[in-house]
Phi, psi and omega in degrees: 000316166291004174290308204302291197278358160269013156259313155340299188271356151257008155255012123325297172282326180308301211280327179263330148291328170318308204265355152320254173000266163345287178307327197266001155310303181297315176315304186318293220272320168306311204290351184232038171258144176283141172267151171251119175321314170303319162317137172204119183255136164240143185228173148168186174069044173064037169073318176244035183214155201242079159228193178062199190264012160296304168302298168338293167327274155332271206295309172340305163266016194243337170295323208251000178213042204257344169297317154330279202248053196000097191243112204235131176232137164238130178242130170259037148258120187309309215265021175283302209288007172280315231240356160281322187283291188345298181276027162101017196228119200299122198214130172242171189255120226282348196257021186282180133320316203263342143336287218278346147332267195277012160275342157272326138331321161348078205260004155217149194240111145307143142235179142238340183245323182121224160308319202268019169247359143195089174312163178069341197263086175283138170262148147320172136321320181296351177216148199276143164228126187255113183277126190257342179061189164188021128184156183296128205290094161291302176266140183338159145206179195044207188299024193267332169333091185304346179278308181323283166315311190307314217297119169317339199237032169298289147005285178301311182271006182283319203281322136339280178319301212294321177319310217270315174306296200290354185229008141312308210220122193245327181217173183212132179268120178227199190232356182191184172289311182304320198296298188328301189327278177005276163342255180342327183256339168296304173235027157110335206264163210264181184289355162276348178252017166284148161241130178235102189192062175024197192247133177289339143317319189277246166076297173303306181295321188278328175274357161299297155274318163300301176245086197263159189237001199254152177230032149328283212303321173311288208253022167249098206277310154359296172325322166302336163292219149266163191213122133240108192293129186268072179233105136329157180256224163244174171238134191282107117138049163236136153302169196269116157270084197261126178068054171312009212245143200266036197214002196297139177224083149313340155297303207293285159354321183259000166296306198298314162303317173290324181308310194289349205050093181224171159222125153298095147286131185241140193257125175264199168261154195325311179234088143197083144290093182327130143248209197292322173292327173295274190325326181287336154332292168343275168305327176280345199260346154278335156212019165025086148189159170358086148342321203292321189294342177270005189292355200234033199228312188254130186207148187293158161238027210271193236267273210334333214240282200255099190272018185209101196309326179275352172267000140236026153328299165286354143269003177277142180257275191237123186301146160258112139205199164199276197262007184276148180298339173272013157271355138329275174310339153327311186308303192330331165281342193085351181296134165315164175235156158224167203206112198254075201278010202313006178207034171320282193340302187258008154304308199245020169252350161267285187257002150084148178262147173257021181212153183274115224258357174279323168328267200313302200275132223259059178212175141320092169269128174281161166207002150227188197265001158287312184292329179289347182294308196286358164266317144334260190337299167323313175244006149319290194301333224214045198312329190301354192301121170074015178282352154308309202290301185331304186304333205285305197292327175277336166260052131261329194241352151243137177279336201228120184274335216268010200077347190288035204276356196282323188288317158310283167306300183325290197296016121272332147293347186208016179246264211282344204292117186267026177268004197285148207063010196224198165283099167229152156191140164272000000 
């Protein structure tokens, strides 16, 4: 197994000098373009979907500081930046001219993801680049990574990594104090490049439940109903086992729903989405009669229908998740959680947890589809059920209720920063 995972992490350090290389070509050449203060770039969704908190962001400063600051998304899918520009919101295509323009004039870059929301493009020191996260840490990361750490060639790529993070990355954004830990101990950065002024996604979320505005609910009418959403996270190099249980009935499952008027949606993670053939699969191969009768109980959520995981947040009564970070931001509501941890064992002997997970997750772990119904059932009659403990798990992990993280960030990058205009990076 150490052969293994040190041939791995060395074609890992092969594939990131390579992609070295490349950045610091660019890098020569960023560092001796004059920067404009006002520029401002956002990138995120892996370079081509205009979601996270790069998107949240974006339209924040483009409603409340766009007299300010030229504020620009850049993407390399021509048809994200046809259908941004259409509706009024300025998107250039990063490998075009007038992209690589203005990614070198730039004097500060969003992300949510990293290199791979502009590929190819290393900033200089002269312009801040700000890491946006996409999600508050649950699972290991960077060298933090237990597969990372086993490894003989930990020690290189830990040293690699930081490197590479440390000249990446000027500020990092979080949600709490525990998240700096986190940060800090996952991807190197010291305590002057944290920002602590929670994630603009929840931003989105809180004003969403004090006052909503979204009409999601028009055209999902369902949304109107109880929802309990099923989303899981991935698993690396393991496929997603949705409804992991030696007891599945989907009849008895799509019954327990029409009593109650619920609609399940299941969600895969970014990148494993169940579609229509799997779930129809699923279910037959599980209870080998008519699929038709479960279409309208059990129903997909994926990108294609809902392209931003937080605009259906706030219609969900209750969560299904286990290591993904977004049932963190779940807490915000105040909603039940429920927790399917169904492969824990070999979970935290793969990619490993930054918390002792019976601690943190403040629900019920199911292990057939009877207990999860009956935990469904449970906090349908009784949402306040475990809602102490929720509270308790949401002030570790948000510092800030009030929607503002946006106002925090501005105001430390382009208020209080006294490095603005000059050269910085860590």
């Amino acid at each position: 197994m150490s052969g293994e995972v040190d041939r791995l992490i060395s074609r890992m350090i092969r594939v990131d000098l390579l992609r070295l290389v490349g950045e610091m070509s660019f890098r020569f050449c960023h560092f001796f373009v004059p920067k404009d203060d006002n520029l401002v770039v956002f990138c995120g969704g892996q370079g081509v979907s205009f979601v996270d908190n790069s998107r949240f962001l974006y339209e924040k400063f483009v409603h409340n500081y766009s007299e300010e600051l030229e504020v620009v998304w850049v993407s390399r899918s021509q048809d994200l930046v046809d259908r941004m520009n259409r509706e009024g919101r300025r998107s250039v295509q990063q490998f075009s001219i007038e992209g690589v323009r203005t990614i070198l004039k730039a004097r500060t870059v969003f992300f949510s993801w990293g290199p791979i929301d502009l590929p190819g493009m290393g900033l200089s020191k002269r312009t801040r680049s700000v890491q946006l996260w996409h999600g508050i840490p649950i699972k290991t990361g960077g060298f933090q990574e237990k597969w990372v750490r086993k490894s003989t060639a930990h020690e290189v790529f830990k040293n690699l990594y930081n490197f590479l993070m440390r000249h990446r990355t000027s500020y990092w954004v979080t949600s709490s104090v525990l998240e700096d830990k986190l940060i800090a101990l996952c991807f190197g950065i010291p305590n002057d490049g944290l920002i602590l002024s929670g994630y603009p996604r929840n931003d989105y979320l809180i004003e969403q439940l004090r006052s909503p505005t979204s009409e999601l609910h028009l055209k999902f009418p369902y949304l109107n109903k109880k929802v309990i959403l099923y989303a899981p996270t991935w698993r690396p190099g393991e496929k997603i086992v949705f409804f992991p249980f030696p007891d599945n009935d989907f009849k008895a499952l799509h019954s327990f729903l029409e009593r109650n008027d619920a609609y399940m949606l299941i969600r895969g993670h970014l990148k494993e989405e169940p579609d229509e053939r799997y779930r129809d699969g699923l279910i037959r191969v599980q209870e080998r009669f008519d699929f038709n009768a479960l279409d309208d109980r059990i129903l997909l959520a994926n990108r294609d229908l809902f392209e931003d995981f937080q605009e259906l947040l706030p219609y969900v009564d209750v969560l299904i998740s286990d290591y993904s970070g977004g049932w963190v931001d779940f807490l915000l509501t105040g909603r039940p959680l429920i927790f399917i941890p169904y492969d824990l064992e070999s979970f935290l002997e793969g990619p490993g947890l930054m918390h002792d997970y019976e601690v943190i997750t403040p629900g019920p772990k199911v292990d057939s589809l009877r207990g999860l119904m009956e935990a469904i059932h449970g906090y349908l009659e009784d949402p306040a059920k475990d809602l102490e403990r929720r509270r308790f798990i949401r002030s570790l992990f948000h510092k800030f209720e009030d929607g503002l993280s946006y106002e925090r960030i501005h105001d430390t990058l382009f208020v209080n920063d006294e490095s603005r205009g000059k050269e910085r990076g860590i």
